[in-house]
N, C-alpha and C positions, 0 to 999 in steps of 0.2 A: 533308127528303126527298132523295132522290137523285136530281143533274141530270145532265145529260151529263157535268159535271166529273167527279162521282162515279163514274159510269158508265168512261168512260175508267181514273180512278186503281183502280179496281176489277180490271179488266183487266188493268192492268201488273202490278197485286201475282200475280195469281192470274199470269201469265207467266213471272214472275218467279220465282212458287215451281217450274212446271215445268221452265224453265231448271236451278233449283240439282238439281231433281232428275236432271235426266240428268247435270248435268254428274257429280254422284256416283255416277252409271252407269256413265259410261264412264273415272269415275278407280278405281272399284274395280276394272274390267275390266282397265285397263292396270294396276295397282299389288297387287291381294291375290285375281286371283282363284282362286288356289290353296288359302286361309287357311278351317279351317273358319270356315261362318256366311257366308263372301264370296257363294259362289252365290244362297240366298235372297238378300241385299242387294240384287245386282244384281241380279234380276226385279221385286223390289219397289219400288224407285228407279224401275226403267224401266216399270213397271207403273203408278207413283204419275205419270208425267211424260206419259204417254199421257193418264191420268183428267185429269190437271189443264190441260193444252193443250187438250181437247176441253171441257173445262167451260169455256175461255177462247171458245169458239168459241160453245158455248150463250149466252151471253152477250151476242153481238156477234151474234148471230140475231133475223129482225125479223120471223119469224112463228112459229107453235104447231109448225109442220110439221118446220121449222127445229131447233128446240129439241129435241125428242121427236126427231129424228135426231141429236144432239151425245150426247145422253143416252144411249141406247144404244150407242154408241162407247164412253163414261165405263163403260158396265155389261160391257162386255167385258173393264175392268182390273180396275176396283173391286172386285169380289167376293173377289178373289183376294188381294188385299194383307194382308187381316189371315192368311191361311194364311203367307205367304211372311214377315211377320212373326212369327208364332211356328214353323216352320223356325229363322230366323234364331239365334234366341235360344237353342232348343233345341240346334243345333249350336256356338253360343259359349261355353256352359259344358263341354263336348265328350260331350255324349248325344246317342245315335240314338236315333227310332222305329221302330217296325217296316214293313217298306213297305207292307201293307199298312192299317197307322192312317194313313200318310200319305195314301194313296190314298183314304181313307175322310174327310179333310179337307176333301178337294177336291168331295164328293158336295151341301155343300149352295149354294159358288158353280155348281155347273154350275144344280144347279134352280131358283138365283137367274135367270142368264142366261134360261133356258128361260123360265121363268115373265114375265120382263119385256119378252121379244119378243113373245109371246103373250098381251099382258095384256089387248089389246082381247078377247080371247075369253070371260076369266073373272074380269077384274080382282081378280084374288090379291095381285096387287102394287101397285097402285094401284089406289083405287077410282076417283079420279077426276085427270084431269090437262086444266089449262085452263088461261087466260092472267090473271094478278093482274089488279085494274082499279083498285087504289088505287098501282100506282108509276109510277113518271116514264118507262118503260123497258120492254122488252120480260120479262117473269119468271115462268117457270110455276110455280104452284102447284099442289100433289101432294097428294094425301090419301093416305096409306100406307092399303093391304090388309095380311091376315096374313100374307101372307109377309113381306113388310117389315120390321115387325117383328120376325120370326123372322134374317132376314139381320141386321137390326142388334142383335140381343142376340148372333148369332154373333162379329161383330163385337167385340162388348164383351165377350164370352169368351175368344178368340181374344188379346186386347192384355191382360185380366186376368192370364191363365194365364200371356206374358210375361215381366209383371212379379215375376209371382211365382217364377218359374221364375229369373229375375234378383236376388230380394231372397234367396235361399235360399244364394246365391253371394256375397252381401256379408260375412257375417263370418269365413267361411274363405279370404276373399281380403287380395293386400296393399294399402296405401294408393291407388297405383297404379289397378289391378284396381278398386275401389271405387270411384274417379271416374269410370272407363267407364263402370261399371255404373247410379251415381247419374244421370247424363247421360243414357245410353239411357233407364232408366225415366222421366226427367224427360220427355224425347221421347215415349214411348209413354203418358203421364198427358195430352197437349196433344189428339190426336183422340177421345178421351172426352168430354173438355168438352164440344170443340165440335161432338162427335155430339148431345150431351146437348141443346144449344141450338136444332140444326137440328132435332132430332125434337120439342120442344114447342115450334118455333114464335119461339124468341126471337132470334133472329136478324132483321135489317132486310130487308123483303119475303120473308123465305122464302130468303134468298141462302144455300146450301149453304158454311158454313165450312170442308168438307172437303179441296180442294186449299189452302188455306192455313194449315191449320191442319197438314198433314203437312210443306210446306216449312218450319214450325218445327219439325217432328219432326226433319226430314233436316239440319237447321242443329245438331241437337244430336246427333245421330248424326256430322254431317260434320267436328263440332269434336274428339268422341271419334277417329272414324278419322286426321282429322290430328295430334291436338298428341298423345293417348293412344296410335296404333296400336290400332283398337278390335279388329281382329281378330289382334293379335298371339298366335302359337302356343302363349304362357307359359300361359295357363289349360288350357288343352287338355292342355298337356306336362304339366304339374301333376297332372291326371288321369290320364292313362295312363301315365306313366312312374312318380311317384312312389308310386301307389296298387299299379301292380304288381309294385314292389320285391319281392323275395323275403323281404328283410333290412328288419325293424324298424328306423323308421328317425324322429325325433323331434327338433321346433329348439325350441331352448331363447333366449330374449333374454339380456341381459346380467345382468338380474335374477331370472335362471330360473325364466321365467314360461313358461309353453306358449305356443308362436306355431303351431306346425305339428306336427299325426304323419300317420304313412299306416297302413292297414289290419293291417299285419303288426306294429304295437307293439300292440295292443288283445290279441294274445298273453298281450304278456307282462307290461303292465298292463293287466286287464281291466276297470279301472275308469274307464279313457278312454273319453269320449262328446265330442260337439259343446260342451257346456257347460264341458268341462276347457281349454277354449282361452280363456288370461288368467290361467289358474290357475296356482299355485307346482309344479313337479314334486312338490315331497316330498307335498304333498294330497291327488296321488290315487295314492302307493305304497304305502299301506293296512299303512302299518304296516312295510314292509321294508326294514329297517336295512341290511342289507348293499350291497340295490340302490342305497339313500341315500346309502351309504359313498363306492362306485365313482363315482356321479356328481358326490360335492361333492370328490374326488380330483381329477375330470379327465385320467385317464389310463387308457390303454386297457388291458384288462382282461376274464379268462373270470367268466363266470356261469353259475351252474347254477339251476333250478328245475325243479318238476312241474309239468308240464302232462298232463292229463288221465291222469293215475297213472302219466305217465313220465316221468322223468328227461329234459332235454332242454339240449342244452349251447351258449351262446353265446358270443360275442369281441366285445365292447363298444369300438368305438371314437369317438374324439371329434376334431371337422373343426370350427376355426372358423370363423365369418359373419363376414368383414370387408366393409366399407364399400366407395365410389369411392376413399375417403384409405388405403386398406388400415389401418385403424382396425377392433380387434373389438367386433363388435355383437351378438352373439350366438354360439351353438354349435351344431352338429350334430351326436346324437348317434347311430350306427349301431349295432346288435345284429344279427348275422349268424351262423346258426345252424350250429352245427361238429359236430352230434352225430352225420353221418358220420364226419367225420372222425376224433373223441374214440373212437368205437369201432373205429373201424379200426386206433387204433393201441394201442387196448387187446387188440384180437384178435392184431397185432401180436407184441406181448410178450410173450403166451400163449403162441404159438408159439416164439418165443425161449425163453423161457424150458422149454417143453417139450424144444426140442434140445438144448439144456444137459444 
């Protein structure tokens, strides 16, 4: 059973987790709050450190009155965290929603809120809220109404979609990138559990694992943002710069295996998908010796082919990936399309050749 001792070590931890969480509030604020994905962080952190200081308080409450006011405090962050958590993720891979889906996020914490100040009217949200009579301790026990459950499958929505939104980024990223990522999801797998626990009951007297169970979220979020830079610019810049290249542009390793292309080689290999990444170059050039030629050359060079019944003219160059020891580890191979300029100076020489 749980004695005062417990009661007390109870306390610290749940303190302790709001502690790390502000302090990750207010180091994001001073250190990345520019970095997409920073802004959700810090609402969420400081949103998670409101919930969890106020459930420190529910705790340390010696009546039902007591209690049922901390809680409400807690219901003013809580609802919001798993929104601000998938924000977060969604801006770390660098995609926006639309404002209005965002807006459309936030429609079922507000009628969480609503519904649970008002729940003596209709008890949507609880059916019943009363004082345990088997713990050592002051501890309400709650019988979730339908909305409840409806909030916490949001909930379990909202942290699924995350991580999925996060695993979809593990194999077009580097070694790097994947540890973040691995970490974060690992964080975002730990209030699952212990949602999963507190809503059938197995948790000791009914004690909400929720503020501690997010200060291990934030321990693994806070390990990525220190030793990884979790919100360092390189995934983002990855997306909008290299995707908008104009010029085909494709890294090859040392054993010219596909590590990386962007949008504008599926041109001119259209046989590159997501699956061609590990794969040998020559596998997916379907047969074209000459492009084969130039590549296993290494040296910069025009190419021509048809693209959609036109003639279209490229200048293939090649940049290698050296290491920290300026060691090559790979290539970089650019195609950059001249077929302006191929006929400009074939119009050129018409002309010339006309005044002749």
């Amino acid at each position: 059973m749980l004695n005062g001792v417990d009661r007390i070590a109870t306390g610290i931890i749940v303190i302790m987790a709001g502690v790390l969480s502000l302090f990750l509030c207010l180091f994001a604020q001073l250190r990345i709050k520019d970095a997409p994905g920073a802004k959700p962080y810090i609402l969420v952190t400081l949103l998670s450190s409101i919930f969890t200081f106020s459930y420190a308080f529910e705790l340390s409450s010696t009546s039902l009155e007591q209690i049922i006011f901390w809680l409400r405090v807690e219901y003013l962050a809580l609802p919001f965290i798993p929104v601000f958590l998938l924000l977060m993720c969604i801006e770390y891979i660098g995609q926006r929603i639309k404002k209005v889906w965002q807006y459309a996020l936030f429609i079922i914490p507000f009628i969480t809120i609503f519904l649970h100040y008002t729940n003596d009217l209709h008890h949507l949200y609880y059916k019943s809220m009363e004082l345990r009579s088997d713990s050592p301790f002051q501890i309400i026990k709650l019988v979730g109404g339908p909305w409840f459950y409806v909030q916490s499958l949001f909930l379990f929505l909202c942290v699924m979609i995350s991580i999925i939104i996060l695993l979809k980024q593990v194999k077009k990223s580097s070694f790097r990138f994947r540890m973040q990522i691995s970490m974060m999801v690992a964080g975002l797998l730990i209030p699952i559990i212990a949602n999963y626990y507190y809503i059938n009951g197995l948790s000791s007297y009914g004690i909400d694992l929720g503020p501690v169970s997010m200060s291990i979220t934030f321990i693994f979020h806070g390990a990525a943002l220190l030793t990884f830079q979790m919100f360092n610019v390189a995934p983002i810049a990855r997306e909008t710069v290299f995707e908008s290249m104009k010029e085909g542009v494709i890294v090859l390793n040392q054993q010219g295996l596909i590590v990386d292309y962007n949008h504008g080689m599926r041109k001119v290999i259209p046989l590159l998908d997501e699956h061609s990444i590990g794969k040998s170059i020559t596998s997916v050039l379907n047969g074209n010796h000459h492009l084969k030629e130039i590549i296993d050359l290494k040296q910069d060079s025009d190419f021509n082919c048809s693209l959609s019944g036109k003639m279209v003219h490229y200048h293939i160059g090649f940049s290698p990936v050296l290491n920290k020891s300026n060691l090559p580890i790979g290539q970089i191979i650019t195609f950059a399309n001249v077929t302006e300029r191929v006929l400009m100076l074939e119009k050129l020489k018409q002309l010339a050749a006309w005044t002749d």
